[in-house]
C-alpha positions in Angstrom: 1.7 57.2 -33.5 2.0 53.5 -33.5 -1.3 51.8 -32.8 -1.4 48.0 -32.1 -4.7 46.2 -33.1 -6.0 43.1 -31.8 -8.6 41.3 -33.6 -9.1 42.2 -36.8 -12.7 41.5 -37.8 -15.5 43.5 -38.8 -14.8 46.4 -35.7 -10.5 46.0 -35.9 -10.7 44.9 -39.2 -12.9 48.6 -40.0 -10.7 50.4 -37.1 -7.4 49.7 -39.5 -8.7 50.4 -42.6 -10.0 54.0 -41.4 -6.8 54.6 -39.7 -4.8 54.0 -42.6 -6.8 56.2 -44.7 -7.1 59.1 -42.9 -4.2 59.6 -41.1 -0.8 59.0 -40.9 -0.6 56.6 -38.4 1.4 53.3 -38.6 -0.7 50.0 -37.4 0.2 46.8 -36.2 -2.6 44.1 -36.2 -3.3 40.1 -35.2 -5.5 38.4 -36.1 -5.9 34.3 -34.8 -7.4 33.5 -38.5 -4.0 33.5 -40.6 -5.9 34.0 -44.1 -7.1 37.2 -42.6 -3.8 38.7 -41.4 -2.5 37.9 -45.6 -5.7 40.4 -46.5 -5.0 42.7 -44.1 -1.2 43.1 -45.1 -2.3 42.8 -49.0 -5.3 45.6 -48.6 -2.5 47.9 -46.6 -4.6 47.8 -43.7 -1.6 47.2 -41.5 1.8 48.3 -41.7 2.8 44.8 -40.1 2.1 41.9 -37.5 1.3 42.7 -33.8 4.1 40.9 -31.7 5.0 40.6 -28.5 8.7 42.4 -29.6 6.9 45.4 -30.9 3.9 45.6 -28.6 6.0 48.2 -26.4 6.5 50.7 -29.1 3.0 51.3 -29.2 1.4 54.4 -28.1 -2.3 53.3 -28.3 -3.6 50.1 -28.1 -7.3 48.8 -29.5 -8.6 45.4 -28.7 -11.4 44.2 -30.6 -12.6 40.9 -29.2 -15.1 39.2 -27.4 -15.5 40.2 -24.2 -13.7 37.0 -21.7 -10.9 37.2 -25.1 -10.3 40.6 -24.4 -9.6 40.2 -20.9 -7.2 37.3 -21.1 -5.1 38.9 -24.2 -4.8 41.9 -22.0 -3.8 39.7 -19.0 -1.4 37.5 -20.6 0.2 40.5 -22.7 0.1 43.2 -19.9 3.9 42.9 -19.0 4.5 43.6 -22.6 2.5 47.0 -23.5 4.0 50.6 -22.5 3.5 51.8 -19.2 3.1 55.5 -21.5 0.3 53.3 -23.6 -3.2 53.8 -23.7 -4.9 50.5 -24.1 -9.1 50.8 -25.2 -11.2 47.5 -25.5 -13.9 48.2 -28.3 -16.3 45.5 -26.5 -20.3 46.0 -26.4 -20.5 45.5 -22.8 -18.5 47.9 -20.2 -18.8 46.7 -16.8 -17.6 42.9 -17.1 -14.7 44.0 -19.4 -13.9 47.2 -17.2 -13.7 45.6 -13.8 -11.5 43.2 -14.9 -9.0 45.6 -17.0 -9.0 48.5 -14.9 -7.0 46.8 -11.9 -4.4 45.1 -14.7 -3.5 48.4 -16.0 -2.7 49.8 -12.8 -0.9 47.1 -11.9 1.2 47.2 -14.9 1.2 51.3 -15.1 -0.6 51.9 -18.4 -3.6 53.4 -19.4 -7.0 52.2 -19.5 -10.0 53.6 -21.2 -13.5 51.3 -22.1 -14.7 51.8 -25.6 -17.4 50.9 -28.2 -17.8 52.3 -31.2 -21.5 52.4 -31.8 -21.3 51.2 -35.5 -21.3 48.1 -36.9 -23.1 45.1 -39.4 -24.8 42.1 -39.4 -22.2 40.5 -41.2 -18.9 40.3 -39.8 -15.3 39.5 -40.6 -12.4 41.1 -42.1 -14.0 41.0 -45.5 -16.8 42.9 -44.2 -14.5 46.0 -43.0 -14.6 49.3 -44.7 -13.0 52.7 -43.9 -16.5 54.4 -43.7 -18.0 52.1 -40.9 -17.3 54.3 -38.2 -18.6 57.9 -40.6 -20.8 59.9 -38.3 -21.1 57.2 -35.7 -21.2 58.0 -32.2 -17.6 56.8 -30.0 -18.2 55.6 -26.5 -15.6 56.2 -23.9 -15.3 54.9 -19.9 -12.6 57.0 -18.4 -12.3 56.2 -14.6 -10.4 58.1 -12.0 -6.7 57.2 -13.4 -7.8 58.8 -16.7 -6.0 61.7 -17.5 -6.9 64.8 -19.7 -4.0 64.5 -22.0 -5.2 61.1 -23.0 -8.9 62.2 -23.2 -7.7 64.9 -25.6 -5.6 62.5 -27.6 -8.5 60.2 -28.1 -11.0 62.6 -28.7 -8.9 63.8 -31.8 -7.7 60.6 -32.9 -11.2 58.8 -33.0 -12.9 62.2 -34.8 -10.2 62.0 -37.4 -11.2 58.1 -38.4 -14.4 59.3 -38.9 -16.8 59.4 -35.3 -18.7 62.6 -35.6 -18.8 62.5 -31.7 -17.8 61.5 -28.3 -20.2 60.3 -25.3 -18.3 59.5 -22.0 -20.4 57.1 -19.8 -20.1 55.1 -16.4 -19.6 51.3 -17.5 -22.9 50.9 -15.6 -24.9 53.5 -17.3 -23.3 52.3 -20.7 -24.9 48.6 -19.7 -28.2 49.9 -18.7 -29.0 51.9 -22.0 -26.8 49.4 -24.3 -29.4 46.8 -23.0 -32.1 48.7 -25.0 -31.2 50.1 -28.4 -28.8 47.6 -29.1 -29.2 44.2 -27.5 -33.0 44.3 -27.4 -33.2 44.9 -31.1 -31.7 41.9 -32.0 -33.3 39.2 -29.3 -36.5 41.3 -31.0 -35.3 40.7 -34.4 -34.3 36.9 -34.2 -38.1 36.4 -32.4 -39.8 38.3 -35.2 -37.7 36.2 -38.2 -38.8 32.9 -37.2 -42.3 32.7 -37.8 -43.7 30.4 -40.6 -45.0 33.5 -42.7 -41.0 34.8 -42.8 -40.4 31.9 -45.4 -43.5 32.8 -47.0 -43.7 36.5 -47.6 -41.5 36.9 -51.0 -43.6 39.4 -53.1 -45.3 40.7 -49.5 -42.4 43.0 -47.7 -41.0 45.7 -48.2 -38.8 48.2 -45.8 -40.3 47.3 -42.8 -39.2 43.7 -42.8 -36.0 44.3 -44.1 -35.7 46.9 -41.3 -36.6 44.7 -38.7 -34.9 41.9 -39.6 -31.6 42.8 -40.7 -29.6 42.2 -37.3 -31.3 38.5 -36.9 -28.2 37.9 -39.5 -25.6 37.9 -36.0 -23.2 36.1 -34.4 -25.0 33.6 -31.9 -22.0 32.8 -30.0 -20.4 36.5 -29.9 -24.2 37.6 -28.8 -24.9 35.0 -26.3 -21.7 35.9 -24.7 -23.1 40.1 -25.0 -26.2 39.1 -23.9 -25.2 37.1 -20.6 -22.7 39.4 -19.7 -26.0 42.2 -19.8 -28.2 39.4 -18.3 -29.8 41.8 -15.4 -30.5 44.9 -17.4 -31.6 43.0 -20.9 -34.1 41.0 -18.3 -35.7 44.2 -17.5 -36.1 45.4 -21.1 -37.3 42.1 -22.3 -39.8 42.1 -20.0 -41.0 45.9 -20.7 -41.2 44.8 -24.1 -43.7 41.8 -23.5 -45.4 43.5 -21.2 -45.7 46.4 -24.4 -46.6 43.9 -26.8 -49.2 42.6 -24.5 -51.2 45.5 -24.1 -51.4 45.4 -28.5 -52.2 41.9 -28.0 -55.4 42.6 -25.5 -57.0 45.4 -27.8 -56.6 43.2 -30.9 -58.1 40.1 -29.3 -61.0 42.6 -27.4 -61.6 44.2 -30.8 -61.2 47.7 -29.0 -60.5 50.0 -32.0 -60.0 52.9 -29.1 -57.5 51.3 -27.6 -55.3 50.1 -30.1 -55.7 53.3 -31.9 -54.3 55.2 -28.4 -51.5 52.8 -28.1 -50.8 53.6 -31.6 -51.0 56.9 -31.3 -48.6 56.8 -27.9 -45.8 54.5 -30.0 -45.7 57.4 -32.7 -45.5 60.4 -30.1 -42.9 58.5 -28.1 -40.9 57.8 -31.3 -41.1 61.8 -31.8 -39.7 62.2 -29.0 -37.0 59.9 -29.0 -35.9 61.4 -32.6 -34.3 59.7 -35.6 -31.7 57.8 -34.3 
């Protein structure tokens, strides 16, 4: 299978690598940033440039860019990709990126099938991308009504075989509401938490827990901000479950009330137990 790839940082960048790898697919890639197209042709992490002359012979297309990017590639290259294509955006929000996409690939006859690969790292780029990125991750999928079951199938097997120990198919609205949790409200969390005065101060004092918590403060502001706004409604609601959380720690420590602060404690840990590792 030919499979076109557009945008090859960290997620494309990660999605080549892996495919070349482990299967014997051929990949076509483009990249704005020309130093990273020479490493991805030097690494062998593409067969060859994306164009719009090969574009058609492409059987599966993955677009990893920002959100409003994603959109107007897709747009401005829709007359040129297979109407027996499959084109998947790897975006971190669904419902933005699938309303507008969904209509241009009827329009145009191809296929059209949200993504996000729930994998990733706080530092980004081409250089970053490894063919492990994706091992034993979790491969969301937004089929709609004009999704068949032979392209379900094909996907399913293609994105096991680079590595995703599973599938989860999701609604791009339920995909917003619980993305808005464990992803997007771990790293507004994180970048609040790094920038008090005792985080410039604390070399000889942390250990695991800081590291943990504020690994994913390292992000992308712009590529966030544009995440973030395009979650605005449901990333509201968390935030404010969270203050509201950290308000309740906040009352028992100022009122000295052991037996509080112990039971809200004790409630975190069972409700972590519940939710399971990961």
């Amino acid at each position: 299978m030919n499979v076109g790839i557009v945008g090859l940082g960290l997620i494309g960048g990660s999605m080549a690598k892996s495919i070349k790898s482990r299967t014997c697919h051929r990949v076509w890639g483009v990249d704005t940033d020309q130093e990273t197209m020479t490493l991805a042709r030097l690494s062998g992490a593409i067969d060859g440039p994306l164009t719009d002359e090969n574009l058609a012979n492409c059987e599966l297309l993955l677009v990893a860019l920002r959100p409003q990017a994603t959109v107007d590639w897709v747009r401005e290259h829709a007359g040129l990709i297979s109407k027996q294509a499959a084109a998947v955006d790897l975006c971190g929000v669904k419902r933005q990126v699938c309303a507008a996409l969904a209509p241009i690939a009827k329009q145009y006859g191809f296929a059209y099938i949200g993504g996000h690969p729930m994998a990733g790292s706080e530092r980004g780029g081409f250089v970053n991308a490894r063919d492990d990125l994706f091992q034993g991750a979790s491969m969301i999928l937004t089929p709609d009504e004009r999704t068949g079951i032979v392209w379900l199938e094909t996907l399913k097997d293609f994105f096991l075989d680079i590595g995703f120990a599973s599938l989860t198919f999701s609604a791009p609205e339920e995909h917003d509401r619980i993305i808005a949790y464990t992803s997007q409200l771990a790293h507004i969390t994180s970048s609040a938490y790094v920038k008090s005065p005792e985080a410039q101060r604390r070399r000889g004092f942390s250990a695991g827990s800081f590291r943990d918590l504020t690994r994913v403060a390292l992000l992308d502001e712009q590529m966030w901000t544009e995440l973030f706004l395009a979650d605005a409604d449901y990333l509201t609601e968390q935030l404010e479950i969270l203050i509201g959380n950290l308000n309740e720690y906040l009352e028992a420590l100022k009122a000295e009330d052991a037996e509080r602060l112990c039971s809200l404690l004790k409630e975190g840990r069972e409700k972590k137990a519940l939710a399971g590792g990961n």
